[in-house]
Backbone of each chain as nested JSON, in Angstrom:
{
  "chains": [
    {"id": "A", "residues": [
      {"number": 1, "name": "UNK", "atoms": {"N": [0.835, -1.206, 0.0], "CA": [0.0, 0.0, 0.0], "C": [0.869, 1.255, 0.0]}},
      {"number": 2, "name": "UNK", "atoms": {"N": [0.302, 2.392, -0.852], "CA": [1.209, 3.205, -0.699], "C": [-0.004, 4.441, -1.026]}},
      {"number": 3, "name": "UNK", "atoms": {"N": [0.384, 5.664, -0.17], "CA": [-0.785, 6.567, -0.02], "C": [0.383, 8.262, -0.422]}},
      {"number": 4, "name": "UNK", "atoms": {"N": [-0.611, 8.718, -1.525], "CA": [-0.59, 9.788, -2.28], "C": [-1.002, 10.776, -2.118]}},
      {"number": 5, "name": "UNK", "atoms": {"N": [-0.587, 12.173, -2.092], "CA": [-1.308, 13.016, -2.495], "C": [-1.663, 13.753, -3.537]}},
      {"number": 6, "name": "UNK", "atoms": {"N": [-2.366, 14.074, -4.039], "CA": [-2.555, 14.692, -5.514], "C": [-3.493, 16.275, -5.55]}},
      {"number": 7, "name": "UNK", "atoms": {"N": [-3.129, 16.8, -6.477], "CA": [-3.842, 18.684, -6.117], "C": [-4.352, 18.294, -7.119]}},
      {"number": 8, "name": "UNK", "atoms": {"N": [-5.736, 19.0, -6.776], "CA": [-6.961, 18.26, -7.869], "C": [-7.284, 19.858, -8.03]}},
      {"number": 9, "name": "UNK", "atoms": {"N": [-7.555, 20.678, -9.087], "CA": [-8.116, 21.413, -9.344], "C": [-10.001, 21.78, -9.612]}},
      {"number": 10, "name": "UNK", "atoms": {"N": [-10.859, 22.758, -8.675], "CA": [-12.251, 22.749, -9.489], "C": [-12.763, 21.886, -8.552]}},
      {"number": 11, "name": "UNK", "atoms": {"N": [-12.571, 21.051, -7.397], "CA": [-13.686, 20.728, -6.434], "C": [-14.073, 21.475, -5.606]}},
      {"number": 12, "name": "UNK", "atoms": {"N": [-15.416, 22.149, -5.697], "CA": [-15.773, 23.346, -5.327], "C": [-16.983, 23.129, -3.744]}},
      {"number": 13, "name": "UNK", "atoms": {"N": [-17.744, 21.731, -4.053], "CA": [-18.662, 21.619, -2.89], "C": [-18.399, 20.131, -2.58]}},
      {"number": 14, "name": "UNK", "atoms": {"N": [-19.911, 19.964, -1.587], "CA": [-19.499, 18.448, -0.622], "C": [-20.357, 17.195, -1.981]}},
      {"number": 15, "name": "UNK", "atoms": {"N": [-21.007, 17.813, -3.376], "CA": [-21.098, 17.007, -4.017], "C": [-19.862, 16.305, -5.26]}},
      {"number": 16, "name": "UNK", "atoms": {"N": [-19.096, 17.423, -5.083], "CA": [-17.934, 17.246, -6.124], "C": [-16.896, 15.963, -4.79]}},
      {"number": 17, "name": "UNK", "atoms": {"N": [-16.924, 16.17, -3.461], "CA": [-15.95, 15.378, -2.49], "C": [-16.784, 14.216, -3.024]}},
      {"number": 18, "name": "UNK", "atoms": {"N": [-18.279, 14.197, -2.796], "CA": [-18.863, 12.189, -2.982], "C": [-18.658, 12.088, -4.107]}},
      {"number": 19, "name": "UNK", "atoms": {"N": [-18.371, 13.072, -5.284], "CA": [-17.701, 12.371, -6.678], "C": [-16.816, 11.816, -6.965]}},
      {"number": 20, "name": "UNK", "atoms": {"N": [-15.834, 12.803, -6.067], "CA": [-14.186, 12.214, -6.67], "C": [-14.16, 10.642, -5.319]}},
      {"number": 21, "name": "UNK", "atoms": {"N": [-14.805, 11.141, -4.083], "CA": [-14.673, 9.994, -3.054], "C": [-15.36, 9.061, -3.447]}},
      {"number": 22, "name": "UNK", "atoms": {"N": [-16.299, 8.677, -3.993], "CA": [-17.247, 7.754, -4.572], "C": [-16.491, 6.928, -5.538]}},
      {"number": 23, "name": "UNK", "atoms": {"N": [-16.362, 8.007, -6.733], "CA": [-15.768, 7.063, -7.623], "C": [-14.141, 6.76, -7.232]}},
      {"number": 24, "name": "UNK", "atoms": {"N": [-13.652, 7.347, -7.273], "CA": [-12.036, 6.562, -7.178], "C": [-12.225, 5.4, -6.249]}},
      {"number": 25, "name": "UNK", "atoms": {"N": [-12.938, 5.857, -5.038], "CA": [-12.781, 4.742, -4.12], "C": [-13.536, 3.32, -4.677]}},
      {"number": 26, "name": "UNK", "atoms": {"N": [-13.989, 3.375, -6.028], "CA": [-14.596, 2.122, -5.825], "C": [-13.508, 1.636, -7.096]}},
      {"number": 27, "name": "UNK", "atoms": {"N": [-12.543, 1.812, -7.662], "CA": [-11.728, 1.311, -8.328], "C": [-10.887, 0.541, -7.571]}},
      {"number": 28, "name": "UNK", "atoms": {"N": [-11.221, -1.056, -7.857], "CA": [-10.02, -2.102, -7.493], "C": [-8.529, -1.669, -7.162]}},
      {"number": 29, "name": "UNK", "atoms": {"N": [-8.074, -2.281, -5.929], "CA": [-7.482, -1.606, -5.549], "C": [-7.14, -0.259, -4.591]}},
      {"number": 30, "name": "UNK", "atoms": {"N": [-7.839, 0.096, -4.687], "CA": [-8.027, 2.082, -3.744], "C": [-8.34, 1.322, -2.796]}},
      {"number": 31, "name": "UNK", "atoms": {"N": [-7.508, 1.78, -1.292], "CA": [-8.025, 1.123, -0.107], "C": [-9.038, 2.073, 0.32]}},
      {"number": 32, "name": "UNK", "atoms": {"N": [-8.027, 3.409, 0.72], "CA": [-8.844, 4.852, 0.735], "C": [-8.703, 6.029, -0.17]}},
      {"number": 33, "name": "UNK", "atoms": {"N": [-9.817, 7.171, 0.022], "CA": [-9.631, 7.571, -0.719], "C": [-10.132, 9.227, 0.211]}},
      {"number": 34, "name": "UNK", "atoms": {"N": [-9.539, 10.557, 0.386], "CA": [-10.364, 11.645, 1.094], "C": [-9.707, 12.46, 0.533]}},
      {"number": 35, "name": "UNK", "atoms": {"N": [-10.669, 13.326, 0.094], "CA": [-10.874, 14.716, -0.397], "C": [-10.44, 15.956, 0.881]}},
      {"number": 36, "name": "UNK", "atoms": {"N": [-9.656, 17.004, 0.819], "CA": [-9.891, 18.144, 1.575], "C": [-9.926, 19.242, 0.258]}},
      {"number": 37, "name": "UNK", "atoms": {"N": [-11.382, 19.73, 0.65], "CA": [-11.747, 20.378, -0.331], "C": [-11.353, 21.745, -0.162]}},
      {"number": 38, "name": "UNK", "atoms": {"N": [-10.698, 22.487, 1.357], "CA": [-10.015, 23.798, 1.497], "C": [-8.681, 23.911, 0.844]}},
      {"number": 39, "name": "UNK", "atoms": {"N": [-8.138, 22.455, 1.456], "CA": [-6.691, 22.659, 0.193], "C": [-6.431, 22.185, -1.344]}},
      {"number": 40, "name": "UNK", "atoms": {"N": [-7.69, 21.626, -1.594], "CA": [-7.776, 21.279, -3.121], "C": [-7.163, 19.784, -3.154]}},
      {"number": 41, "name": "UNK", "atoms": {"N": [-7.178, 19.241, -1.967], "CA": [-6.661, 17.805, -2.155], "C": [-6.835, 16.757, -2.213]}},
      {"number": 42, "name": "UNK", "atoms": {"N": [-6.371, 15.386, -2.951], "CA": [-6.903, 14.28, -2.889], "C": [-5.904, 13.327, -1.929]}},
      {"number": 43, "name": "UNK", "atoms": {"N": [-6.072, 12.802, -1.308], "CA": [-5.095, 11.324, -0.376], "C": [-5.861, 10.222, -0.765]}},
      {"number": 44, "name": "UNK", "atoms": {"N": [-4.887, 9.336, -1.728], "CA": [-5.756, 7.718, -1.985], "C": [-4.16, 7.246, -1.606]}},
      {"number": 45, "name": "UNK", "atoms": {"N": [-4.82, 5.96, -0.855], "CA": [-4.165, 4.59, -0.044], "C": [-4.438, 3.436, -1.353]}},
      {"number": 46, "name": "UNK", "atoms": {"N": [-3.815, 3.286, -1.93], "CA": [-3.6, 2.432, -3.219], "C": [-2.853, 1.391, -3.28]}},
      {"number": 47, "name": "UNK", "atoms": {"N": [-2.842, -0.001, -3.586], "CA": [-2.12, -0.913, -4.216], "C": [-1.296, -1.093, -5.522]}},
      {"number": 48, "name": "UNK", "atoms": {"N": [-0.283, -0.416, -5.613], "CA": [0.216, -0.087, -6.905], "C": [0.582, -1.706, -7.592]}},
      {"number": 49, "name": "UNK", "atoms": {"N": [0.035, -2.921, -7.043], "CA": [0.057, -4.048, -7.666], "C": [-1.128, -4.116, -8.43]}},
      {"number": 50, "name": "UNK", "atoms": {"N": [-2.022, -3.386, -8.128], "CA": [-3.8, -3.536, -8.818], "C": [-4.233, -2.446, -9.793]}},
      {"number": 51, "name": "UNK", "atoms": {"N": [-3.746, -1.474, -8.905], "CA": [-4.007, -0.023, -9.618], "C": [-2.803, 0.912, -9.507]}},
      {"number": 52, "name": "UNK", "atoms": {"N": [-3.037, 1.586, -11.03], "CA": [-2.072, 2.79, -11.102], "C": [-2.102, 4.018, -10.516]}},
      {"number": 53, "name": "UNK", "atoms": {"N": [-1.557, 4.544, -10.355], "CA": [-1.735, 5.933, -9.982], "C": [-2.179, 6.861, -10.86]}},
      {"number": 54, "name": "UNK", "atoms": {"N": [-1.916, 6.665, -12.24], "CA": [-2.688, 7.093, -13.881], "C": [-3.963, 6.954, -13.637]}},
      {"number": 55, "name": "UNK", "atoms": {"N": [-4.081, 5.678, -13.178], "CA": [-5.675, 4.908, -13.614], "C": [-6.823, 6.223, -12.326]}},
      {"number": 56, "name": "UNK", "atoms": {"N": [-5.539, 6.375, -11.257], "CA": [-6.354, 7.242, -10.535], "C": [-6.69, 8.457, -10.741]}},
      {"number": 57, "name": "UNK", "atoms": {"N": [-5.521, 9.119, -11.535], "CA": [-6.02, 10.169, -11.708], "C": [-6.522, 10.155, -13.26]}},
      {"number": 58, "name": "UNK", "atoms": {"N": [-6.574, 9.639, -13.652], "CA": [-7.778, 9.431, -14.987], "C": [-9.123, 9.569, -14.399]}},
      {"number": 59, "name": "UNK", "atoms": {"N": [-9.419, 8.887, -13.505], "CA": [-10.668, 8.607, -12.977], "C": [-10.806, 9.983, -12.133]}},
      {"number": 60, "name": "UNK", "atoms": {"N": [-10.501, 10.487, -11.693], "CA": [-10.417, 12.163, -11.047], "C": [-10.862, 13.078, -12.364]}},
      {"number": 61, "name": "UNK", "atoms": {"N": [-10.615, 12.878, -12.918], "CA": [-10.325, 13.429, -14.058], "C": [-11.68, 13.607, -14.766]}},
      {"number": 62, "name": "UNK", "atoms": {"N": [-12.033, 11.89, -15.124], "CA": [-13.228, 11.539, -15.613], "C": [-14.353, 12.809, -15.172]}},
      {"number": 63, "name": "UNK", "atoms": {"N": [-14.112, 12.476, -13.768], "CA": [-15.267, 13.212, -12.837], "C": [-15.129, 15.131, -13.088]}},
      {"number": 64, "name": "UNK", "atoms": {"N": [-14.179, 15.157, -13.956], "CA": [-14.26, 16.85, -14.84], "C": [-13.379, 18.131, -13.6]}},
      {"number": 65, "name": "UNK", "atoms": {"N": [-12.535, 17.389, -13.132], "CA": [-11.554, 18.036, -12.547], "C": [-9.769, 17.766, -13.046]}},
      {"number": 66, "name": "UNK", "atoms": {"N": [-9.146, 18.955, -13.054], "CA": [-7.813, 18.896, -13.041], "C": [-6.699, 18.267, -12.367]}},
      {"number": 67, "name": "UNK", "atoms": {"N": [-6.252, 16.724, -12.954], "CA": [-5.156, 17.11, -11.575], "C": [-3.882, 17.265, -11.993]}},
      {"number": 68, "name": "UNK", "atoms": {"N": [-2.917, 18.065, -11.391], "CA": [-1.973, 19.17, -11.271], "C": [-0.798, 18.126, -11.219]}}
    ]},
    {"id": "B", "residues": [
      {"number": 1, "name": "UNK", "atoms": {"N": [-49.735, 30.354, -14.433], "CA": [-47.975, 30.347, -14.233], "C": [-47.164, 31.769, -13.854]}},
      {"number": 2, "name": "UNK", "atoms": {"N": [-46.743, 31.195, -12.968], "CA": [-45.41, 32.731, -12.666], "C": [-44.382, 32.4, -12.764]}},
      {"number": 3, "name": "UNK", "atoms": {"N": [-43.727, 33.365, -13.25], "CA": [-41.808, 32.695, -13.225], "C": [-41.55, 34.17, -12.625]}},
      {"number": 4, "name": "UNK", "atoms": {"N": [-40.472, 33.451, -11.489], "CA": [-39.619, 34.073, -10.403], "C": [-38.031, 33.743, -10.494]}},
      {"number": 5, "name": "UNK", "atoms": {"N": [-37.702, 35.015, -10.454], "CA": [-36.32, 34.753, -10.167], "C": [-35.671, 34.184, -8.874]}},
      {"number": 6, "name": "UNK", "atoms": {"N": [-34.873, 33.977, -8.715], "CA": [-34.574, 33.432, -6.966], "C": [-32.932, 33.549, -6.912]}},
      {"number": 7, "name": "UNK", "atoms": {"N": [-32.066, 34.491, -5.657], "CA": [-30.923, 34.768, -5.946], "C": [-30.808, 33.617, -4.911]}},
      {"number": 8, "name": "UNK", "atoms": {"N": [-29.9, 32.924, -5.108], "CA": [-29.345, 31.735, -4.519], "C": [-27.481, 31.915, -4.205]}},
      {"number": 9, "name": "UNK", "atoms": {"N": [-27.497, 31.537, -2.892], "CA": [-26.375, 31.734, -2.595], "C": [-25.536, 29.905, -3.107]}},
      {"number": 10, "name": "UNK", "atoms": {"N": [-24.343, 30.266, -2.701], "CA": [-23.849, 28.974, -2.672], "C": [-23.712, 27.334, -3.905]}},
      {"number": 11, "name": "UNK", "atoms": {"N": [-24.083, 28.142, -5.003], "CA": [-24.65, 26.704, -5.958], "C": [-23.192, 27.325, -6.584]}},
      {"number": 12, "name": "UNK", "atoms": {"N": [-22.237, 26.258, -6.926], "CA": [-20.637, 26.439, -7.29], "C": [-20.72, 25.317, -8.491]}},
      {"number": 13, "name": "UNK", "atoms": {"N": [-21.323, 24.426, -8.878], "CA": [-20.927, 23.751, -9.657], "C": [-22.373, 22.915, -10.281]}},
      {"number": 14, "name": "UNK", "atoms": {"N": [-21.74, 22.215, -11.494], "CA": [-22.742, 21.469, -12.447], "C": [-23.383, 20.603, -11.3]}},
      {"number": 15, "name": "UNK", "atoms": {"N": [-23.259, 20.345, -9.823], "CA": [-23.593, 18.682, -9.204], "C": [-24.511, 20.158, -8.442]}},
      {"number": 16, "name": "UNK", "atoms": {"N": [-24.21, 21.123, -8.083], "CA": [-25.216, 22.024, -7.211], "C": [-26.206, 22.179, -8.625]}},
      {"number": 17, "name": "UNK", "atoms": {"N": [-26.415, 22.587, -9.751], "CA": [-27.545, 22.91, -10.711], "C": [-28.183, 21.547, -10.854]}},
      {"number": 18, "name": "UNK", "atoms": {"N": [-27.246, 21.078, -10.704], "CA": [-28.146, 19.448, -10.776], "C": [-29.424, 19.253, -9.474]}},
      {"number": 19, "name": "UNK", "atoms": {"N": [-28.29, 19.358, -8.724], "CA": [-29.635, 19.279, -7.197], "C": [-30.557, 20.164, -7.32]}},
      {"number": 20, "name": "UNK", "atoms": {"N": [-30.377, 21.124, -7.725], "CA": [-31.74, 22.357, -7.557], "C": [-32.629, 22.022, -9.219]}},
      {"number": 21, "name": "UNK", "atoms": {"N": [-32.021, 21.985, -9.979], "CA": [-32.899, 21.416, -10.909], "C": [-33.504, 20.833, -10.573]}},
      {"number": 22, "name": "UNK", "atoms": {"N": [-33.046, 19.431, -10.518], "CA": [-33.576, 17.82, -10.185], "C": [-34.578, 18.072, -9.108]}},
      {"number": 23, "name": "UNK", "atoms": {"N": [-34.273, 18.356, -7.956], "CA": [-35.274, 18.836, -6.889], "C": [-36.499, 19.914, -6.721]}},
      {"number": 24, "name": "UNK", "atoms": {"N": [-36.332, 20.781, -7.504], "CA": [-37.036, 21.997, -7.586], "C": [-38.193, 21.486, -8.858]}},
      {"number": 25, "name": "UNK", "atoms": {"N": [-37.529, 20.871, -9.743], "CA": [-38.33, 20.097, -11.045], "C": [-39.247, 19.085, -10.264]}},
      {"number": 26, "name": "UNK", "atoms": {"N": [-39.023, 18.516, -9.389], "CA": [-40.075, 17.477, -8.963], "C": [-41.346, 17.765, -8.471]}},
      {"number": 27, "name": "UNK", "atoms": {"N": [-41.131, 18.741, -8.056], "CA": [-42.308, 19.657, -7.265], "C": [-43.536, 19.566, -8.352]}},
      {"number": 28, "name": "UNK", "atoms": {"N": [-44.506, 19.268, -7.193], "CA": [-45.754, 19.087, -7.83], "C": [-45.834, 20.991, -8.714]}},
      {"number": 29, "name": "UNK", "atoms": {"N": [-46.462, 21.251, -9.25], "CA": [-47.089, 22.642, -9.716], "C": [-46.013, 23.331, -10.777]}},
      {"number": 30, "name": "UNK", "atoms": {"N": [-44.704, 22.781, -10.504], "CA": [-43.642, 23.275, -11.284], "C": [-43.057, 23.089, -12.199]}},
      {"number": 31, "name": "UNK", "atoms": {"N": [-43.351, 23.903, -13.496], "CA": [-43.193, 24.021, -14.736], "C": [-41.961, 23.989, -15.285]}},
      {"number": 32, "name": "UNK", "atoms": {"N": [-41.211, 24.941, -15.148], "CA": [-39.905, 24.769, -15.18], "C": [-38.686, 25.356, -14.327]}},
      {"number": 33, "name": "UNK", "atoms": {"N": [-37.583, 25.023, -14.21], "CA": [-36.554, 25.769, -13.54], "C": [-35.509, 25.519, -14.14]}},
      {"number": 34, "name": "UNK", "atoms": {"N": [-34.534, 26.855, -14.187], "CA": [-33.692, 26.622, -14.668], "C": [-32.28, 27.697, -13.832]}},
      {"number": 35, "name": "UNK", "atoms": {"N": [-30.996, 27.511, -13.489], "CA": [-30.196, 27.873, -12.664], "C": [-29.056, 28.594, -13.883]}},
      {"number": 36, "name": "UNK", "atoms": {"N": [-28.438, 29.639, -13.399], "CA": [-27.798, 30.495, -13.785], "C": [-26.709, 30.334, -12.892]}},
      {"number": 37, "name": "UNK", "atoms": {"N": [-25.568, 29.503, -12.934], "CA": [-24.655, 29.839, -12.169], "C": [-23.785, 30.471, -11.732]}},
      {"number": 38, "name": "UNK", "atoms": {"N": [-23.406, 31.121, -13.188], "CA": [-22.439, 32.435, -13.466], "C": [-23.37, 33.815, -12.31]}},
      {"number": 39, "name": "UNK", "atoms": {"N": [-24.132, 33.876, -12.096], "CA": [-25.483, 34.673, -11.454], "C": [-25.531, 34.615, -10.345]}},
      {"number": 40, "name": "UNK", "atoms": {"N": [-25.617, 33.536, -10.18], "CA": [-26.706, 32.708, -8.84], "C": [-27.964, 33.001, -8.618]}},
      {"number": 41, "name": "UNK", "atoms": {"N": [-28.705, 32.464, -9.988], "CA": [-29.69, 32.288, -9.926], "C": [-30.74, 31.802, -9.822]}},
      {"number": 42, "name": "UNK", "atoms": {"N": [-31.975, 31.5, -9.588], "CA": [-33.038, 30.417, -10.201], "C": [-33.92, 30.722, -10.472]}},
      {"number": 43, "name": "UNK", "atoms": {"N": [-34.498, 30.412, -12.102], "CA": [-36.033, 31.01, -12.549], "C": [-36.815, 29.531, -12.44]}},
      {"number": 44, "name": "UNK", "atoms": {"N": [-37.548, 30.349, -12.039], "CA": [-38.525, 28.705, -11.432], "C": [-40.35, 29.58, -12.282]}},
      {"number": 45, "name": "UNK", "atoms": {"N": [-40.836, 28.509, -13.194], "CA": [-41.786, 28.903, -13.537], "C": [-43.013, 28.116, -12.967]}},
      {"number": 46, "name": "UNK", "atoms": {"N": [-43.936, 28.604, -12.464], "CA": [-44.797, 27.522, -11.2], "C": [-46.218, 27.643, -11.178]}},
      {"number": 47, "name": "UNK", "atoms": {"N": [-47.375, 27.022, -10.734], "CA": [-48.573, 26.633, -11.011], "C": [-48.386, 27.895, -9.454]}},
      {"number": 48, "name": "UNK", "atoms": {"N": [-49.193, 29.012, -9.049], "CA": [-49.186, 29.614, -7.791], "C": [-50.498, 28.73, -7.356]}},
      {"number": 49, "name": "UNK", "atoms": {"N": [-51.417, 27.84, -7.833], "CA": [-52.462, 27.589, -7.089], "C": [-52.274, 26.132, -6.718]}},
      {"number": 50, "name": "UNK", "atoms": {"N": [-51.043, 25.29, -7.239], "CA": [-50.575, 24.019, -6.717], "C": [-49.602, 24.043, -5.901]}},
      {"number": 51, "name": "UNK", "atoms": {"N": [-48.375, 24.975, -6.183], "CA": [-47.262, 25.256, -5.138], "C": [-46.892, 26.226, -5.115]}},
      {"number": 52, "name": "UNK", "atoms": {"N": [-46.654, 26.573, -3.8], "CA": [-46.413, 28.185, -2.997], "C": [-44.4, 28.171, -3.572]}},
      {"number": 53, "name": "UNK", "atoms": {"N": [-44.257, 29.79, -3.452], "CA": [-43.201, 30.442, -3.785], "C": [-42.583, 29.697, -2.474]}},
      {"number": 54, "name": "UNK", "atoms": {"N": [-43.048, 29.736, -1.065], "CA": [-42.509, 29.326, 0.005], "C": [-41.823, 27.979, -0.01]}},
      {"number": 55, "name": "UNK", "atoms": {"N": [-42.603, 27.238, -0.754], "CA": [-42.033, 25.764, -0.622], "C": [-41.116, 25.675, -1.557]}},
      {"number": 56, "name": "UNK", "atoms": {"N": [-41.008, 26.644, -2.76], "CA": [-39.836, 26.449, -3.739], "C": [-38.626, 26.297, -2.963]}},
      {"number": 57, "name": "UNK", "atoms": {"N": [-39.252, 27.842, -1.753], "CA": [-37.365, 28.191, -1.382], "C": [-37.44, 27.335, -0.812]}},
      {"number": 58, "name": "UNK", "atoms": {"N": [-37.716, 26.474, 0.344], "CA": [-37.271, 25.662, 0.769], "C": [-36.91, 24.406, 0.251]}},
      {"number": 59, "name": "UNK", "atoms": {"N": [-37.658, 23.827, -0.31], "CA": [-36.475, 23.212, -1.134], "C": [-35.478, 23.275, -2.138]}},
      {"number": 60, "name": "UNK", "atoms": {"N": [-35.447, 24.372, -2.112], "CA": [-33.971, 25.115, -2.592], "C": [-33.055, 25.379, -1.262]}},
      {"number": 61, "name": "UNK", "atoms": {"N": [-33.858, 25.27, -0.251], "CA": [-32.528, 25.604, 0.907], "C": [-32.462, 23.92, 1.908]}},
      {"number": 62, "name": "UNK", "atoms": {"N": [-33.082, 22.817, 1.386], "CA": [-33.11, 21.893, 1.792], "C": [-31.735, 21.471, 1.355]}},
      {"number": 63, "name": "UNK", "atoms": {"N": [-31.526, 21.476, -0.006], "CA": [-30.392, 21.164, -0.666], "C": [-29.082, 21.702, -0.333]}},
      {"number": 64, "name": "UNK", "atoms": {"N": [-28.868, 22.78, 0.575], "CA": [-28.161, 23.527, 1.404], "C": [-27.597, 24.631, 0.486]}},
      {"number": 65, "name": "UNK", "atoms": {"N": [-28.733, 25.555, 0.33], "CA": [-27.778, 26.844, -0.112], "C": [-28.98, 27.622, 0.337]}},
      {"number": 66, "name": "UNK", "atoms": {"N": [-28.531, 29.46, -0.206], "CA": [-29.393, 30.276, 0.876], "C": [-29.495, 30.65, -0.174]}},
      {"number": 67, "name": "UNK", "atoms": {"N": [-31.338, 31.307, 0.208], "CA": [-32.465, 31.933, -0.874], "C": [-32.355, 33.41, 0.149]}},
      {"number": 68, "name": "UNK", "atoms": {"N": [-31.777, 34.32, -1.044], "CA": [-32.185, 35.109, -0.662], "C": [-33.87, 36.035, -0.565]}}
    ]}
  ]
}
């Protein structure tokens, strides 16, 4: 397990946190996954044997935010 | 039918127009609504003899933002 941080640009409320927290966290692999939406940040606890760190922020991404 | 404007605090993104759409659209009497975000707005066009202006705002402030 190895846990990341990533600056996500454009998450603005607590429905954009259950977006990016919703979906990433349900990608195989993601143990955890939390949003702080004052500093623009993402922390995912990941298995880099299952999932990429690409695959994560693709999927951030998906959900129509920047990440940096 | 009346259509009202409604200054709405707090709606930051496509997942906030979604909720006030989606929610404000369900309402029995209510014709249409539509959110201005660049604004902060909401024109809500409504039956006044099926649903009160009162119950709009509130469920516009159920969803957590403030009617002015």
């Amino acid at each position: 397990m190895e846990t990341t941080t990533l600056n996500v640009k454009g998450m603005t409320c607590g429905h954009c946190v259950a977006a990016v927290e919703g979906n990433v966290g349900k990608l195989d692999g993601v143990n955890a996954v939390k949003v702080d939406l004052g500093k623009g940040t993402v922390d995912v606890t990941f298995d880099q044997g299952v999932v990429s760190l690409a695959a994560i922020r693709e999927e951030i991404e998906e959900q129509g935010y920047d990440v940096e």
